[in-house]
N, C-alpha and C positions, 0 to 999 in steps of 0.2 A: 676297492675299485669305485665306491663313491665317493672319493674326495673330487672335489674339483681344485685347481690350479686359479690361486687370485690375480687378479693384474696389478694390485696393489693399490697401498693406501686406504690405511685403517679397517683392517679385515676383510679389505672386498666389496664391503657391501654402501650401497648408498642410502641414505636416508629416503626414507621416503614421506610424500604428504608437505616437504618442507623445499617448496621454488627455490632455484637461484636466479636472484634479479642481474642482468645484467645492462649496460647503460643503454638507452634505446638511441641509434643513430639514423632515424628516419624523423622527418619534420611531418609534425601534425597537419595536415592539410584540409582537413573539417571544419575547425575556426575562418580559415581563410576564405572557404568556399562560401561560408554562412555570411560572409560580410560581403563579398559579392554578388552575391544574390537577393540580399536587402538593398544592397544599392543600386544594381539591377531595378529592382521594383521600384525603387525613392524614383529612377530618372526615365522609366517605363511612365507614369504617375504624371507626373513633373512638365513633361517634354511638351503636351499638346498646350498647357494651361500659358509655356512662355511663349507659342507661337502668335496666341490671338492679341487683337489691340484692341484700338476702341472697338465697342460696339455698335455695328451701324448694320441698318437693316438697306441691302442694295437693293438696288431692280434688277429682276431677272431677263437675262435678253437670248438669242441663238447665238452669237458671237464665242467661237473654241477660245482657248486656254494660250496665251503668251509662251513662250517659251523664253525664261530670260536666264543668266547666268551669275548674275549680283542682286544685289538686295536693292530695291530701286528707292527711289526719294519719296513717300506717301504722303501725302496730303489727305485729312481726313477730316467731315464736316457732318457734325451726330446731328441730331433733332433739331435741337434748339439754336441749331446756326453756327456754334462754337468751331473753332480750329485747330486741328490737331496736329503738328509734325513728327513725323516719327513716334508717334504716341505719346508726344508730350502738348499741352495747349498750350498756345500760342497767338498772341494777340494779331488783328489783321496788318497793324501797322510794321509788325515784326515778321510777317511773313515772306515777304519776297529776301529780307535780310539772309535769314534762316533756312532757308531752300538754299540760297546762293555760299552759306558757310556749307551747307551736305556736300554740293555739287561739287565733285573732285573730278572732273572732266569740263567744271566750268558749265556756260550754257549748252555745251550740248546733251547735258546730262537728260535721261527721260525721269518726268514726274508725273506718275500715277493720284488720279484723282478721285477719293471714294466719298458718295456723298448718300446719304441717306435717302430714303423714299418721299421723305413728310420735308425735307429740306426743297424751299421753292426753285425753280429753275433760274431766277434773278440770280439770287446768291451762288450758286454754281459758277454764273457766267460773269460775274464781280473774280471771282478766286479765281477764273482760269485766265480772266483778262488781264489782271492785274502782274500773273506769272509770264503770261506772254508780251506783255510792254516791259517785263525786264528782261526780257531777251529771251526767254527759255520757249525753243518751238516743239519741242519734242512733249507736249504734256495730253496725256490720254484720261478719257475715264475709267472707273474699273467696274463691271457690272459683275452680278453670278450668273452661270450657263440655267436658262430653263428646265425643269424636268422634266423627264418624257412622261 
């Protein structure tokens, strides 16, 4: 009465200690994860450093925050008097040229004005008159909001 009954193949019994491999059908999703998440951080990192342009120190005023819905035409004027469009310098003789290639609405397009603190108020009023004798009415300055 102790035998047992085999279900077969090679006495019954299994080896033991010794795996069978078989082919794995699931996709490693670890490596994947790791590279998105490094890149992740690369564009986490990355994002503020492509938002800034020139560096220009504004004046601070109470005037709130614009609400605009496209990226507007900038004109930007650092320390030393230099001109900047779009973050590229730009000579003054090439400037109303170059506002007027941006402007994809023509003059009615708006041109934001950023000038530095130590830039004198002449030279402001040369850049914005110069935009406005080529026809552009729409050109604002752009200050920072005060802190409380």
């Amino acid at each position: 009465m102790g035998m047992a009954a085999s279900s077969g193949g090679k006495g019954g019994r299994r080896r033991r200690g010794v795996p069978r491999y078989r082919a794995m059908a699931d996709i490693n999703m670890t490596p994947f994860i790791d590279v998105m998440l490094v890149l992740l951080i690369i564009f986490m990192v990355a994002a503020p450093l492509l938002s800034s342009g020139v560096p220009i120190d504004l004046p601070a005023t109470k005037a709130g925050e614009l609400n605009i819905d496209k990226k507007p035409i900038a004109v930007a004027i650092d320390d030393r008097g230099d001109i900047y469009l779009m973050d590229q310098k730009i000579a003054d003789a090439d400037l109303v040229a170059g506002v007027k290639a941006q402007a994809k609405d023509g003059v009615d397009e708006r041109v934001y004005v950023r000038a530095s603190k130590g830039v004198t108020y002449g030279r402001v009023a040369e850049i914005m008159s110069n935009l406005t004798a080529a026809g552009f009415k729409k050109v604002a300055l752009v200050t920072t909001q005060e802190k409380k």
